[in-house]
N, C-alpha and C positions, 0 to 999 in steps of 0.2 A: 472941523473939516473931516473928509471921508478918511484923508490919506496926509501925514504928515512926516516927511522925513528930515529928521535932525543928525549933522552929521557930527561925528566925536572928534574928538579932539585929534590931530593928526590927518583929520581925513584930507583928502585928496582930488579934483573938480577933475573927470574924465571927460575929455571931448575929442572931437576929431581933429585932425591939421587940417588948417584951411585950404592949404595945397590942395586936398584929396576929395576935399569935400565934392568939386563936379565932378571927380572919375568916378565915386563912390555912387551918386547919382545916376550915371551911365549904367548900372549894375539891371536895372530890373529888365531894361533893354537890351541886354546881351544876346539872348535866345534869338529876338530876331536883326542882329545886328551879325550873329553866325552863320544864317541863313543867307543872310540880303549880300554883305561881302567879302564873304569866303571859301572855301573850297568846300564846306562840310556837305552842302546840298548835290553836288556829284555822288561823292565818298557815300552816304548814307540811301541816296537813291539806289545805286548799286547793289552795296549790302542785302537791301533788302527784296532787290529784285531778285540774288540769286538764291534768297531763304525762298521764297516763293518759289522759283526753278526748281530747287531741291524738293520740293512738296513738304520742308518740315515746317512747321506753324509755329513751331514754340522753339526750337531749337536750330542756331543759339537763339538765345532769350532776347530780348529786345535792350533789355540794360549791357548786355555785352557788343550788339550789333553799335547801339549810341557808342559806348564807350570809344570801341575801335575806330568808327569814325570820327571823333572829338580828339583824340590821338593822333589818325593819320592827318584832319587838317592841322591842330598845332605844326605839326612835322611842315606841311606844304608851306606854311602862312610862316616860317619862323624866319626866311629871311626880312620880311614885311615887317613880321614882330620888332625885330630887332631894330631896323629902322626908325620904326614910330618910337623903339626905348632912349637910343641915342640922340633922334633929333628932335623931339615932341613931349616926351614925359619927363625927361631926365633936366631941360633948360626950363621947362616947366615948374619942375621944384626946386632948381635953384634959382629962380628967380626970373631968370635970363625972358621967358616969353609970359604972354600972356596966357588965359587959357584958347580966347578964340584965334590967336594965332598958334597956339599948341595942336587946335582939333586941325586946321588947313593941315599943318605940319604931319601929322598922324591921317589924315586923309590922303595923302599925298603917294603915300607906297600902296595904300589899299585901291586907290582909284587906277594906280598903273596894272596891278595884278589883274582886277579887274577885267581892265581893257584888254590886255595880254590875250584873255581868254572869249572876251564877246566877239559872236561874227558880225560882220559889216553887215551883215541884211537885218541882221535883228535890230542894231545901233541905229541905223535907219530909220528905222519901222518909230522909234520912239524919237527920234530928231526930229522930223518928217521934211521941213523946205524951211527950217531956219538954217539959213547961209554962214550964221557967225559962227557956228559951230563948226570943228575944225575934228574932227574924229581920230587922226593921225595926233593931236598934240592933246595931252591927258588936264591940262589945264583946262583946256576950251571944252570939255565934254565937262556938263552939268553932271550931277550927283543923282536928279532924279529922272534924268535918261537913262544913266549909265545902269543904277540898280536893277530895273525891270530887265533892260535888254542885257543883263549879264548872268540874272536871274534864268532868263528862257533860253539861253545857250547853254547853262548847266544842266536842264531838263533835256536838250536836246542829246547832248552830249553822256548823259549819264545814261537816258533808253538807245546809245545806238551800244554803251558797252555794255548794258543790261543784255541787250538781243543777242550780244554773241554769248555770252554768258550764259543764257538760258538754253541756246537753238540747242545744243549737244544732249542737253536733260529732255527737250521736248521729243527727240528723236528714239530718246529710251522708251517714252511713254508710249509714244505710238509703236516702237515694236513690242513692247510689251503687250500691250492691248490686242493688238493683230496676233500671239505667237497664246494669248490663252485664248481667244475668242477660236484659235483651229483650233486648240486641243477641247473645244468646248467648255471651260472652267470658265463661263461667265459671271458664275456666283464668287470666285473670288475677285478681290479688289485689285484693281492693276496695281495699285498705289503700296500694297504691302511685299510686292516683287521688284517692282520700279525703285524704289527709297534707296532699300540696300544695292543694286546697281552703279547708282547716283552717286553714290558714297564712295562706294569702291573706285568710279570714274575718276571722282575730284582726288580723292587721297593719292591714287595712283600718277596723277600726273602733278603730284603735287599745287593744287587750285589754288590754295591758298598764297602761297608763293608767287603765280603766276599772279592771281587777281589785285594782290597789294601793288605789284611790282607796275600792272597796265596802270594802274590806278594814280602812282605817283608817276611816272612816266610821260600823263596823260596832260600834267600840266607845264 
């Protein structure tokens, strides 16, 4: 044979617990299971709507913006978390549930958050005239309604606090532009007068502070 492993004496047979075995399986699906039912897709929209506002490209870097937002959702999603630990994962390994009544169980706080946050025209839009469905009671809203239309209230929701977010950077730009374009300095770039402005703006009013704060606040 190509490959033979013989093991010595004492050795030792490393496996998984079978407890873990289907969370461990959930794993590759995580990224878009952070996306689909969680806060991160507001949080991360914003982020990066106001690196765009600021005019920097690379700054912060894109591994600090993820980070930040992977952070502030933990933080939003930890009462949910905790839920699913107590009544879902925890009866789960001792015994207590099975796994497919573990995932109801662990669905059960992500689908209220959820809703908490989808508007009624969008839940609609994806319901459409099935009657059973009862949009007030988080049982009766299906899982592959509720994702999309909770999905398109976070994009809504994230570009209306993107807009206010930006409008104040976009008002530098245009007087910047307007105030070299009189003094004739067309050859320089608005963007190398404009940046440091933006900077000064945000840091003076403390943005950061402000932006986390609408951010959690929001949900």
């Amino acid at each position: 044979p190509l490959l033979s492993v013989t093991p010595g004496a004492g050795g030792q047979v490393i496996g998984v617990p079978g407890a873990s075995l289907p969370w461990l399986l959930l794993f590759p699906f995580l990224p878009a299971l952070l996306l689909a039912f969680t806060a991160f897709t507001r949080i991360a929209v914003v982020l990066f709507l106001l690196r765009q506002g600021l005019g920097s490209h690379t700054a912060p870097p894109n591994l600090v913006l993820m980070g930040l937002a992977v952070l502030l959702t933990i933080f939003v999603m930890s009462p949910a978390l905790k839920t699913i630990n107590t009544e879902a994962y925890q009866p789960y390994l001792s015994g207590a549930l099975t796994f497919n009544a573990a995932a109801e169980q662990a669905a059960a706080p992500l689908k209220s958050f959820m809703l908490r946050q989808t508007r009624a025209e969008d839940l609609d839009l994806f319901i459409g005239d099935d009657k059973s469905i009862d949009p007030k009671q988080v049982d009766s809203v299906p899982l592959a309604a509720l994702a999309p239309a909770f999905l398109t209230s976070e994009l809504k929701t994230a570009f209306q606090i993107g807009f206010m977010v930006v409008l104040p950077f976009l008002v530098i730009d245009l007087v910047v532009a307007a105030v070299l374009t009189a003094l004739g300095m067309i050859m320089l770039p608005p963007q190398l007068v404009s940046l440091p402005l933006k900077l000064l703006l945000f840091v003076t009013v403390d943005g950061w502070h402000l932006l986390v704060g609408s951010l959690l606040g929001s949900f």
